[in-house]
N, C-alpha and C positions, 0 to 999 in steps of 0.2 A: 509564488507560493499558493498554495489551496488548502483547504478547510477541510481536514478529515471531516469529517461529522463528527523408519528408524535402520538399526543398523541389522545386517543378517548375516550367521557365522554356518559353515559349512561344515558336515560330516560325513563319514564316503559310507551309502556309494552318492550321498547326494550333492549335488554342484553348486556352486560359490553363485551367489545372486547377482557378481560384478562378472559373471561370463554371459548374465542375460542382455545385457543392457552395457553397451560404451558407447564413449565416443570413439573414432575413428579417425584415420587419415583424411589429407582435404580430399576430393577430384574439382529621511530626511531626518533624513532625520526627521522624520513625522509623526508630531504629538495629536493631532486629529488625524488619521489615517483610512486611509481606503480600506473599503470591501475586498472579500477574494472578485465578488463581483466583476467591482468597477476595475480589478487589476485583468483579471479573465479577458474583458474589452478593449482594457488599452494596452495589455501584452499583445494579442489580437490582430487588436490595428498596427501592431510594430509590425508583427513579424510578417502583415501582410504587405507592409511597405518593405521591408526589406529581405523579403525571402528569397532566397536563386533560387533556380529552374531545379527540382526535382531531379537528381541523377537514378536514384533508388529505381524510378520506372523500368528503370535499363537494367538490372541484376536479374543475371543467368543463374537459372537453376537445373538440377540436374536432370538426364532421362530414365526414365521410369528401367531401360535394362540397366545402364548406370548404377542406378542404386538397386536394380537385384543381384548384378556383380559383386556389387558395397556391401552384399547381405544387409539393406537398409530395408529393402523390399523384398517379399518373397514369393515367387507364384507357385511355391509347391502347394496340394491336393494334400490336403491333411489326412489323416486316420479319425477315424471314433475318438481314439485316445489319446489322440493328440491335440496340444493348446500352443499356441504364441504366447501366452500370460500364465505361467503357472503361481500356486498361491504364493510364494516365496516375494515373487515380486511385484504383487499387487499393493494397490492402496486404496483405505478406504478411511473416512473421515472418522475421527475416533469421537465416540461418542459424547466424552467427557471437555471438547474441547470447540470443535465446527460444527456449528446447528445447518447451515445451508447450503450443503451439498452433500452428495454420494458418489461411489463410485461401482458399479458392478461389471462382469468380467464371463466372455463369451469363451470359445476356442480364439476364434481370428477376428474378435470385438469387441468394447467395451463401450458402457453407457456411462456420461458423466452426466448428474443431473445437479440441474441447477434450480433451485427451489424459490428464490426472489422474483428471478424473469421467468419462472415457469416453464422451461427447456430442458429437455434430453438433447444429450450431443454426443451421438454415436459413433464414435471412432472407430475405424475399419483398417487395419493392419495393412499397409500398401502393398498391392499385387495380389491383393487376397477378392473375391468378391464381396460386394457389397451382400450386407445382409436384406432380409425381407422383413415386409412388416412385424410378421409372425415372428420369427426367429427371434426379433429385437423383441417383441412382446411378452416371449416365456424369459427372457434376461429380466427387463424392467416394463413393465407393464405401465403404458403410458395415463398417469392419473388426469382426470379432468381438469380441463383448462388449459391444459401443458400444450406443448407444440414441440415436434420431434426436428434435429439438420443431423445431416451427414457427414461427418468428415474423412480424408483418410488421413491415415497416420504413420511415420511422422510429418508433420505438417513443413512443408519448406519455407513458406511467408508469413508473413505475419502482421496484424497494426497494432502495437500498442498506445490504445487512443489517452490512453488515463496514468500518472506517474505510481499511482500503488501496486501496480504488479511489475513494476520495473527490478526492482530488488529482486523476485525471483528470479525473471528471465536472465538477469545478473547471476548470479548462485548457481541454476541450471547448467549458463556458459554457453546458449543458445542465442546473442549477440547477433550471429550471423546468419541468423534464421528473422530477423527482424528488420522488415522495412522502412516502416517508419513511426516516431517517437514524440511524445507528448513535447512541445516546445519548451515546458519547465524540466524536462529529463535533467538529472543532475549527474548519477556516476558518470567516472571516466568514456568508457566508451560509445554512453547515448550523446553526450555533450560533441564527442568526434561524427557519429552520424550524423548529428543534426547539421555540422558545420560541410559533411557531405550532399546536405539538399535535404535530407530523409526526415523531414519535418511533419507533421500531420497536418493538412493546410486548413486554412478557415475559412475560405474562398468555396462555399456550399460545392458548386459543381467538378472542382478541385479535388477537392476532397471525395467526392461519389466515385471519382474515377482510380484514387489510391483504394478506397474501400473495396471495389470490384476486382481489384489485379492483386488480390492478396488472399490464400487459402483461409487466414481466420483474423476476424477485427474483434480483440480483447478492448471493450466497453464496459461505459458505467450504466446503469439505467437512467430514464428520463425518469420524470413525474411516477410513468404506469410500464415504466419495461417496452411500450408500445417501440420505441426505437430501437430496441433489441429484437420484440419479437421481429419486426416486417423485415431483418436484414437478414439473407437468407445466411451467412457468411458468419453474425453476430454471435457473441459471445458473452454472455456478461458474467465479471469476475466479484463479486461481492463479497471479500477480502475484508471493506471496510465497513461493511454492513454487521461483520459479527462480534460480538459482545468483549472476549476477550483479545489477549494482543497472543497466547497460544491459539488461541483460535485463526487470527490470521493469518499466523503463521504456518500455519498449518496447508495455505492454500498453497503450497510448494508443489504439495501432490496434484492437486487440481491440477495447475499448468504444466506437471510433469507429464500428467497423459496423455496431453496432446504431441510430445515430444517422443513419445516410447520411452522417458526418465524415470519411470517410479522406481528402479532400485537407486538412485541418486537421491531423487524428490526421499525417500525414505531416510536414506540415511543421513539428511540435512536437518531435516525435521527433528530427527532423532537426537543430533549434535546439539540444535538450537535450543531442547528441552533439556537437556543436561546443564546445557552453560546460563540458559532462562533462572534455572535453580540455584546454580553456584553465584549467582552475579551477586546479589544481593548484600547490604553491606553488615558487618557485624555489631556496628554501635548498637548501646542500650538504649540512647535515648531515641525519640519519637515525636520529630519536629510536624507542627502541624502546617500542612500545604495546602493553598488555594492557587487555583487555575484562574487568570482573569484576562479581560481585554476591554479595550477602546474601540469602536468604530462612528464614523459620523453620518453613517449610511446602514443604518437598520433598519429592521421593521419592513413589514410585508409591500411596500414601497420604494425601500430604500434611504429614505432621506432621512429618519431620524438618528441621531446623534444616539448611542448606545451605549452602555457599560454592561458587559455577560462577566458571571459566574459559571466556568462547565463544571458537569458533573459528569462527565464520561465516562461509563464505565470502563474502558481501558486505562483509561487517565490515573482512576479511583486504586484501581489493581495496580498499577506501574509505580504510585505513590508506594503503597503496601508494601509492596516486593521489595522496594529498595530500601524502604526499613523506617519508612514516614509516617503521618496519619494524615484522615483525610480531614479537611475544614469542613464542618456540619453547615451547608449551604440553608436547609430547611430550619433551624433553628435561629440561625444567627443572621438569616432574611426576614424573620416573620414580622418585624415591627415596621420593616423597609417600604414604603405606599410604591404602587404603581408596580411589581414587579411580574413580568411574563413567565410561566415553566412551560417550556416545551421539552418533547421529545431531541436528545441530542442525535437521533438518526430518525427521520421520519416514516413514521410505522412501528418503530423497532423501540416501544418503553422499555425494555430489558436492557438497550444500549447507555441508558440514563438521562439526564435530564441539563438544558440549559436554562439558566437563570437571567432573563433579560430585564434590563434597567432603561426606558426610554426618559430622557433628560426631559422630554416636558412634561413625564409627570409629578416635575419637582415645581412646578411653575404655581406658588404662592397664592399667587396676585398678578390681579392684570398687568400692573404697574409695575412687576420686576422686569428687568432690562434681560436679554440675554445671559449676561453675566452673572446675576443674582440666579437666574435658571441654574447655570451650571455649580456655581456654588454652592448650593442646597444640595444637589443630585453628589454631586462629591462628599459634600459632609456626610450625606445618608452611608452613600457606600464604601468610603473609607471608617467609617466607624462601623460598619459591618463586620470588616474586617480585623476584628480590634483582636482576634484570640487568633490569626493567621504568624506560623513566623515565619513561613517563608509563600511570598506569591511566585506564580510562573507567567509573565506577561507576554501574550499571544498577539499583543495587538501587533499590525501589519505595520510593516517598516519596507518601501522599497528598495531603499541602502541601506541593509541590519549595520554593516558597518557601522553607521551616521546614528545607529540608534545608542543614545547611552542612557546612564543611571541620569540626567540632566531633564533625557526626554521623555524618563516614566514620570518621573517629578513633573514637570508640565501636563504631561496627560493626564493624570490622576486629579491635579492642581493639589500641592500636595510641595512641602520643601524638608532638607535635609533635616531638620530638627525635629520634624513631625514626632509624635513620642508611639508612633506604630513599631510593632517589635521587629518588622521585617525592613524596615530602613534605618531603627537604631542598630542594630545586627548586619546593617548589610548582607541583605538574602532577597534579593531580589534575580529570577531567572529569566532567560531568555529562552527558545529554542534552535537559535538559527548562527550556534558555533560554526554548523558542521553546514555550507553550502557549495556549490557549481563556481566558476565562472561570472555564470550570469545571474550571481544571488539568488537563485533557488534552492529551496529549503530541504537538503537532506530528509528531514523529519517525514517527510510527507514521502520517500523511498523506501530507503534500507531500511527503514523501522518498521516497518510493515512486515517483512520478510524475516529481520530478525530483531523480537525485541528484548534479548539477551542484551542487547548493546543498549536500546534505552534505560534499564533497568541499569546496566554498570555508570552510563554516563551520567544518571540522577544523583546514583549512590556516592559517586564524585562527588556532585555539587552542592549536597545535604550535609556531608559530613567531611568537608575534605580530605575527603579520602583517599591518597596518594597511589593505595593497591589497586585502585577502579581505573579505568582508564577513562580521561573525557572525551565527552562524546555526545552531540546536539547541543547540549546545555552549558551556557556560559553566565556567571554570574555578573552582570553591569554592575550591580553595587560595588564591587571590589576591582572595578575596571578591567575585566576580563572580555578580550575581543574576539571578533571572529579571526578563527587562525586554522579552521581548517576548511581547506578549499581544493574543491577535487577539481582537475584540470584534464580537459581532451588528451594532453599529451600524454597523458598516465596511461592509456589506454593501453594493452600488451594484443588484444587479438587482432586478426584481421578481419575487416567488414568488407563484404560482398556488395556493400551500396557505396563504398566508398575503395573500391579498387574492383578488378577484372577477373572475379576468381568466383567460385561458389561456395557454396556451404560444407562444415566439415559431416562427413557420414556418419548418421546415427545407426550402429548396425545393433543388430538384434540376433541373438542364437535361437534358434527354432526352427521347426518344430521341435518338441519336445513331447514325451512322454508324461503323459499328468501326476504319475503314480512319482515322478523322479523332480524331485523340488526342493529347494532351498528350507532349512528350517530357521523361523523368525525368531530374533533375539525376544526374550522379555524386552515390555515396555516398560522405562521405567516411569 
């Protein structure tokens, strides 16, 4: 597990936007618990002790006549008037939702720019020429600081280093365009890769050599971007850098351009805002929710002993939406000694804000033992909580299994009688219903891509609400377990890193006359 921090209808004489763009035929239970950290490390060292030999190195991709037979690629000599992208199946970040990126849109190119790592990434239509400085420059005009890569399009390889844009490339159905996958990958078919070899390695120079043999490495930033910008291949997807959970949804379109997907990436986008809005539950009342955790490894160090309040603002909105309020962090902390606000994305105060509790600065007196430390820090922040009725406990469990309503009671220190309203109620949540195989946490996937589903599975566990379906969130107070567990064997496609075959073709109709285009549904 890891720490986060539309449609188009045709009218003649103009053409159906699904004739631009398809796809085609092939050719502990742990009451003190670890860091994402310290689990980062000692997943790590697993998978470096038990990783097999990479087969992914070995998948065949196609030749460049190949997929201009596939019409994937096209080396026709265009007109003045003619475009690869007409408007119909463009996408561009809607202004009421994704602050950081755009998309803008050539004849045989497109600029995706990326505003975190300070990158333009130029997508150039296979078989077409690469554009020139200039050319790209009357498109999007490179702002100071930025740094321009080239890619062509659509892209055959790929790394997805990081598990939040897995849900897209999931969605897309572009599986077999993807080499290799974050070791936490959880759907069906990243869990089958990975048990193909197609691991991302941690073995530094390992890894340099997957990063080279692949057209684009979908990354997170470090500290400064600096390991995005120096890779010339880099890519960074800051999905989880934007404020709302429409907002990251949204990055559909993002990773649909590098695919030639935007009439697909559109009309997902499109669905997931429809069902975003229906999800929501209809009770009158308005239970109040806090977000909380344990770690015994905080602080700019690591080693101290932690209690966080988030205040995310996805979290805050996701509360909302499913028909909750949120717990007023800044008021019902202000009497709390010792407490840290930070930035819940660093850089990004619009993202909102975490509420850190370090246990020694509950420490009285020289003369309190450990115990009396923790005692006090407990008393402070369980009685913080006192107008909460239901928490969401994020603390890290490496068998969610093994975690129960027994082992928030011990975390917290804290027993069934308490007279808090979310344990006489029994409303105590988890997030990790919904995991892999290997206990990784859905939450940190599919909810990224689509968070119509977080929003129904809250509205489930807020108000048992039988119409919602569940999903992520399981209530331990009322002994509710993990029971859903997505399995390698689920997998329906085929993967190119784990059988003898390649990628299916993404064809493209074009050229196309600019004047002759799809006309765009209202958004709603």
């Amino acid at each position: 597990a890891k720490q986060p921090p539309s449609a188009f209808s045709a009218g003649s004489p103009q053409r159906s936007s699904a004739q631009f763009l398809t796809r085609g035929p092939s050719v502990l239970s742990v009451a003190r618990s670890m860091t994402t950290r310290q689990l980062l490390a000692a997943a790590a060292a697993f998978a470096a002790a038990t990783a097999r030999p990479s087969l992914a190195a070995t998948v065949s991709v196609a030749a460049l006549s190949e997929r201009i037979a596939a019409e994937e690629c096209w080396d026709t000599e265009i007109s003045d008037s003619q475009t690869f992208y007409p408007l119909g199946v463009q996408v561009h970040s809607d202004p009421d939702t994704a602050d950081l990126f755009d998309i803008k849109y050539s004849d045989t190119f497109k600029v995706v720019i990326s505003n975190i790592a300070k990158e333009q990434y130029v997508l150039t239509q296979c078989g077409q020429t690469e554009p020139t400085t200039e050319q790209v420059d009357e498109v999007a005009a490179l702002e100071s600081g930025y740094i321009r890569k080239h890619f062509s399009v659509p892209i055959q390889t790929s790394m997805a280093s990081t598990t939040v844009l897995l849900g897209f490339l999931d969605a897309l159905g572009v599986q077999d365009r993807v080499n290799y996958v974050s070791q936490y990958a959880v759907a069906s078919c990243w869990q089958q890769a990975a048990g193909c070899g197609a691991l991302v390695e941690s073995n530094a120079t390992l890894l340099a050599g997957q990063q080279a043999g692949v057209d684009v490495v979908f990354m997170d930033c470090g500290s400064d971007c600096s390991n995005v910008n120096g890779m010339s291949n880099g890519v960074h997807v800051p999905t989880s850098q934007e404020d709302g959970m429409l907002a990251t949804a949204e990055y559909i379109k993002y990773i649909g351009a590098f695919f030639n997907m935007e009439t697909k990436a559109n009309e997902l986008f499109h669905a997931t805002k429809i069902a975003y809005n229906q999800a929501a539950s209809g009770a009158t009342s308005t239970p109040v929710v806090a977000w909380i955790g344990y770690t015994a490894y905080g602080g700019p160090s690591w080693n101290q002993p932690t209690f966080t309040i988030s205040q995310a603002s996805y979290k805050l909105t996701l509360v909302e939406h499913a028909g909750g309020a949120n717990f007023d962090a800044e008021t019902n902390l202000a009497n709390v000694p010792g407490v840290n606000v930070s930035d819940a994305v660093a850089g990004n105060p619009a993202a909102g804000k975490t509420y850190s509790f370090f246990i020694s600065s509950f420490n009285g007196s020289a003369s309190n033992t450990e115990a009396d430390v923790m005692a006090n820090a407990t008393a402070y922040f369980t009685a913080a909580l006192a107008t909460a009725d239901v928490v969401i406990d994020e603390t890290y469990a490496w068998n969610p299994s093994a975690y129960s309503f027994d082992s928030f009671l011990s975390t917290y220190g804290l027993t069934s009688s308490s007279d808090l309203k979310f344990v006489q109620n029994s409303m105590v949540l988890r997030l990790d219903r919904t995991v892999s195989e290997g206990n990784g946490l859905d939450w940190f996937e599919s909810r990224i891509a689509k968070p119509d589903w977080a929003v129904e599975g809250l509205a489930h566990s807020l108000f048992a609400d039988a119409s919602k379906r569940p999903k992520y969130f399981r209530n331990i107070a009322k002994g509710e377990l993990v029971d859903q567990v997505l399995t390698k064997a689920a997998c329906g496609s085929t993967l190119p890193v784990c059988e003898d075959t390649t990628s299916e073709f993404i064809t493209i109709t074009g050229p196309v006359d600019e004047e002759v285009v799809p006309t765009p549904a209202p958004t709603p």
